[in-house]
N, C-alpha and C positions, 0 to 999 in steps of 0.2 A: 249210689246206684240211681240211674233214673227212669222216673216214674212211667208205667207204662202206658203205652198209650191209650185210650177207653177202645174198646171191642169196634171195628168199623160195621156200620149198619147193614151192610152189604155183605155182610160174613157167612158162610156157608150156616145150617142151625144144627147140623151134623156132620162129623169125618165119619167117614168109609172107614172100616175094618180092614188091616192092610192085611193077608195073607203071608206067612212065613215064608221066604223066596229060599229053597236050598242053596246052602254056598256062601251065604254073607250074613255077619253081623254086624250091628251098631254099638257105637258108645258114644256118649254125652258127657259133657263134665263144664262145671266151671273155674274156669283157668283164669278169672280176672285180665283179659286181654284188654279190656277197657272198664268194663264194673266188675265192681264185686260182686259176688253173690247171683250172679245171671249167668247160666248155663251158656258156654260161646265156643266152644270145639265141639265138633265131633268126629267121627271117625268109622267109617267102614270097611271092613276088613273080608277078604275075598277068600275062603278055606284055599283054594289054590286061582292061579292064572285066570281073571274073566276077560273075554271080549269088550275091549273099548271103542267107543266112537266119540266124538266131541266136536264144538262149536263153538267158537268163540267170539268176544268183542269186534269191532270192526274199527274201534278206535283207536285212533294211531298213538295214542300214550297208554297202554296194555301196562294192567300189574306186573309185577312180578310173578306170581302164579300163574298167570295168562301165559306168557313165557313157554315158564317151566313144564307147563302141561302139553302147550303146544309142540315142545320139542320133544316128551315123552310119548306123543301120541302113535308116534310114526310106529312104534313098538307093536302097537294092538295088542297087549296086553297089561289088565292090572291087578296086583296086588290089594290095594291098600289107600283111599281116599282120606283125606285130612281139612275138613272148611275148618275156619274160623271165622267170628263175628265182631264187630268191633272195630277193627282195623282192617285196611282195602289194602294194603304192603302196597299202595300205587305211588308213583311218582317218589320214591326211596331211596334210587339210586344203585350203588353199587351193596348199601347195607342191606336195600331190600333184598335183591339174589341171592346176598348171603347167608338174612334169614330163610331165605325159601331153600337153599342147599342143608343149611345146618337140619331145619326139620326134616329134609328129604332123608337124610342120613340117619337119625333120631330115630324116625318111622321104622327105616330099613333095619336098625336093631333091635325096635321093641317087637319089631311081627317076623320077622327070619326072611324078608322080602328084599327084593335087590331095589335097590334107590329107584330105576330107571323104570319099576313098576308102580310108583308113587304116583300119584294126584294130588293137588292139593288146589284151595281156591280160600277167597279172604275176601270180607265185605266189611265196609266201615269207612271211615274217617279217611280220605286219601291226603297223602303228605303227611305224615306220621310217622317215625321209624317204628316196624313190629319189633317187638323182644320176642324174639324167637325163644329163649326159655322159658319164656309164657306157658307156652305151645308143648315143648320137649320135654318138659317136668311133667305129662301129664300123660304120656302116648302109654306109659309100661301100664297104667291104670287102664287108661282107653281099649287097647287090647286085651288084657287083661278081666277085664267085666264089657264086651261086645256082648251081644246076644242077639238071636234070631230077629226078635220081637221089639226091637228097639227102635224102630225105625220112626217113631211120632217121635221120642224124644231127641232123635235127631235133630231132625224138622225143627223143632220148637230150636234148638243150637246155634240154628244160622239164621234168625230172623235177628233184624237190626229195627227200623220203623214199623215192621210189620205189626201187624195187629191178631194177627192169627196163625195158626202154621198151615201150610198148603200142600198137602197130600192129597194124591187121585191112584186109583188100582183097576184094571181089569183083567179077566182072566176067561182064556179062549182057549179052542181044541186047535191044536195046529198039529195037522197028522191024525194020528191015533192018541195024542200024550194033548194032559191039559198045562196050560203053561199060563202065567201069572207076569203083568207088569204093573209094579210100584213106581210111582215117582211122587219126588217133594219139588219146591221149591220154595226161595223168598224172594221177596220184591216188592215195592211201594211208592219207591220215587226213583227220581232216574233212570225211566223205562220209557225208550223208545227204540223203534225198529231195527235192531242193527244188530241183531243177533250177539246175545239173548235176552238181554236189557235185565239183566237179575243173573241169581245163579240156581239151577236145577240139576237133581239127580237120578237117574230114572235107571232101573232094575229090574232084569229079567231070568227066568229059566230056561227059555227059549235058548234052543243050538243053532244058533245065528252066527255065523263069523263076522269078522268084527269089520271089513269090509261091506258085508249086505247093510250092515244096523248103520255104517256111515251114511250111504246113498242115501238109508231111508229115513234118517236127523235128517241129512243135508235137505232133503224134498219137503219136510212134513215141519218143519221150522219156517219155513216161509210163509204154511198160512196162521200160525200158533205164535211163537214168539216174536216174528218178525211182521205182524199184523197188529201188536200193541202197544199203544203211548201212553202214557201216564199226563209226563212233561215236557215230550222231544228232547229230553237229556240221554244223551248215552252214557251208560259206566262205563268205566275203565276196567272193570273185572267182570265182565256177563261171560257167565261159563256154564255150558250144558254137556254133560257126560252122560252115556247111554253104555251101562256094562250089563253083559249076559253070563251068567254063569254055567250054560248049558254046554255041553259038549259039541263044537262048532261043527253040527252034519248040514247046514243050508249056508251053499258056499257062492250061490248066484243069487242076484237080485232077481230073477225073470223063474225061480221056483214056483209051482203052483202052489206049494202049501204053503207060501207065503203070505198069501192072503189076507186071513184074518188077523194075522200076529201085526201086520203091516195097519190094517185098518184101526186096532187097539192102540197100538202107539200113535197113531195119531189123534185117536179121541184123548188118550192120556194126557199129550200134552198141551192142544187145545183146553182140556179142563183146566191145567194145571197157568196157562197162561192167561184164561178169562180168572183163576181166583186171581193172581197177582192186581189184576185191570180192578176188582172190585174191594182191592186192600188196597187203592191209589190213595196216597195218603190224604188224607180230609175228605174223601169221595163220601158222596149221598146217592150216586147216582152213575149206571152203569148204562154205558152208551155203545150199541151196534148202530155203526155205519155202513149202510149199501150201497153200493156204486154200482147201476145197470147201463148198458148202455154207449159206455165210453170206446173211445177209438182202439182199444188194446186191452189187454187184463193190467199190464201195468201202469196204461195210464189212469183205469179206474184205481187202481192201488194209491197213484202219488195222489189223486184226485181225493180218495179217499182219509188218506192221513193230514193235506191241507186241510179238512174239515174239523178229525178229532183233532190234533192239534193248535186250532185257532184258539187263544185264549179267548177272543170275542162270544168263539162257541160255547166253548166251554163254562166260562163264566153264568152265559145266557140260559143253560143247564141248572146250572146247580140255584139261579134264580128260578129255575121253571117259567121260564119266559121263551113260548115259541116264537125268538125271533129267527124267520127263517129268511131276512135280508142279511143275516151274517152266514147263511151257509151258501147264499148266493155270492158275495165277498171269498167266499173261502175258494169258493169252484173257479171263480177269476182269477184270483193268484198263484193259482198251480201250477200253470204255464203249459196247461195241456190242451189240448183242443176243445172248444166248447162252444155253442151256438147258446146266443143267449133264450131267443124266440123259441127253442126246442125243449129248455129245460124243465123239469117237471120234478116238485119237492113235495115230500110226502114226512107226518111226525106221527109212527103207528103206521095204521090205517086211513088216516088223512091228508090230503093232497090238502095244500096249500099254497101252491104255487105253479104255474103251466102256460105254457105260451108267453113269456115275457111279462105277464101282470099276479097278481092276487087270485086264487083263483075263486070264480064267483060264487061257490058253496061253502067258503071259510066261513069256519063258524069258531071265532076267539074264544067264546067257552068251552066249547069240547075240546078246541087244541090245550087250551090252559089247563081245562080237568086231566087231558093226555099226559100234562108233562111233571103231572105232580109225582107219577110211578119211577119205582126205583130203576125200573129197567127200560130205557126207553131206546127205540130204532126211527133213526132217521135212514131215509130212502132218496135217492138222487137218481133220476133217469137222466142222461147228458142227448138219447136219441139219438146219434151219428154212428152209433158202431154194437158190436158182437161184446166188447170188454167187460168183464164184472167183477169186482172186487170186494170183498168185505174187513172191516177193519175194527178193533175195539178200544173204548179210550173211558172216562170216567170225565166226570163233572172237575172244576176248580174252584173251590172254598178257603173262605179265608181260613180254614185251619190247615192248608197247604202252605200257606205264606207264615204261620208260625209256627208250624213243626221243620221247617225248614231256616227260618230266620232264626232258632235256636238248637240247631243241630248238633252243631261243634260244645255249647255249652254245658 
């Protein structure tokens, strides 16, 4: 089994109490799908039919499960969710589908559920065949000891590098009824913008049809999952499923009591996407980037992810070195509109840069004491336009380059 990684410094110092979501249980188990002895399935199981919504990778070599889910989506409804850890069933071939059908089936006999309401997702090791009887020898258990209250042990199920488990909850009046949203997720490397750079789960009681809860993933994923980089790597298996177990009575998006349920899910998953950003593997340091200014919102956007993802930056970070001639490098190679003479760089509350030179108030100690904090915000005004953009990314430490140079091992 190996060793786990030490706690990342940036680690929440408390989880939130998740409230019991009527309608679904959890189970955890360890199936040995790659160690022994480490909890790596789990399973959620829906007492009947919940509202689905999902989002996935944007990369053209998609697991297996990516697949399987994407074709099950069209249903809008599910049963029964099955992660495992360990192995990503990506690049598999014709074995991987056939593990992903064997457990679809497997599932569909241990909980009384029809295959086509199954979900399933897999993080790990890509190019590896799964043994799906890994997985299958474990479902009648999985079912079988679910319970309301299970849902941290989940969580802890599908982490792979992670250092922590990443649960966030909030709970709003929507109508006259209070209604509760749970989400997990993991993720550590191999996160960047391209929807969902990790895999997350997110749970609701809210009577949301499974069409409004799409629109409102599809909208609230662009400033949340698809606003964070790790290491400009995209997986092959980033999967975000959004099920509600309420009784589907809000059947438009443009409802007014949708409001606040709508606002909740979006701080949930922003939560759930800054832990992912401060569990970047090796991270000491958790970077908001602003982009005001720029000629479009998404030119601030690409403006803004040239910046967290320069490794120059990032480097210069996790040295706590405000070099902000590498965020000036970064803003040039974007390819987006930019007037040099206009630009204006900020570390904090500190301008360090304006009108094309240094700016004459830098003062290198306060930027240096600035950059010593775990959480630091760099500010870019580009001056030419309306655009603003916000984007989050983590420092690059050599313990990036050897949690990953010994991955496979």
């Amino acid at each position: 089994m190996a060793a786990p990684a030490p706690l990342s410094p940036l680690a929440p110092k408390t989880y939130p109490a998740l409230p019991v979501i009527a309608g679904v249980r959890f189970g955890s188990v360890a199936a040995g799908v790659r160690y022994a002895g480490r909890t790596d399935v789990m399973m959620a199981l829906f007492d009947r039919p919940a509202q689905v919504a999902g989002v996935f990778t944007r990369s053209k070599c998609p697991s297996a499960p990516v697949d399987w889910c994407r074709d099950k989506l069209n249903g809008g409804l599910a049963r029964a969710v099955v992660v495992n850890s360990g192995n990503a069933n990506a690049f598999t071939g014709n074995r991987g589908m056939s593990a992903v059908e064997e457990i679809g089936e497997a599932v569909a006999k241990a909980t009384g559920a029809s295959a086509d309401q199954v979900f399933m997702a897999s993080t790990g090791v890509i190019g590896e065949p799964l043994e799906a009887s890994r997985i299958t020898r474990v479902l009648e258990t999985l079912a079988h000891e679910a319970k309301p209250d299970g849902m941290m042990d989940a969580a802890r199920a599908i982490m792979t590098t992670d250092t922590y488990p990443k649960v966030a909850t909030r709970t709003i009046k929507l109508g006259e009824a209070q209604v509760t949203i749970n989400g997990m997720a993991k993720g550590a490397g191999m996160i960047a913008p391209d929807m969902a750079t990790m895999l997350s789960f997110v749970f609701t009681d809210a009577p949301v049809a499974a069409p409004v809860l799409q629109a409102l993933l599809s909208k609230f994923v662009e400033t949340s999952f698809n606003a964070i980089t790790v290491d400009s790597d995209t997986s092959t298996s980033d999967t975000l499923l959004l099920f509600s177990t309420g009784a589907p009575e809000i059947t438009d998006v443009a409802d007014p009591r949708l409001g606040p349920f709508a606002q909740a899910l979006d701080a949930v998953l922003l939560d759930l996407a800054h832990q992912v950003v401060r569990d970047g593997e090796g991270a000491r340091h958790f970077v908001e980037v602003r982009v005001r200014g720029a000629e479009s919102a998404a030119a601030a956007k690409r403006i803004g992810l040239s910046i967290a993802n320069s490794p120059l930056v990032k480097t210069a970070v996790a040295g706590e070195d405000a070099n902000w001639g590498r965020i000036v490098a970064a803003v040039g190679k974007a390819g987006e509109k930019a007037e040099r003479d206009r630009l204006e760089i900020w570390f904090g509350d500190i301008r360090v840069a304006a009108e094309g030179l240094r700016d004459p108030a830098y003062s290198e100690a306060a930027t240096s004491a600035y950059m010593k904090n775990q959480d630091i915000v760099i500010t870019v005004n580009l001056g030419i336009g309306a655009g603003d953009a916000t984007v989050w990314t983590c420092d690059l430490t050599k313990e990036y380059v050897a949690i990953n140079g010994d991955y496979r091992s």
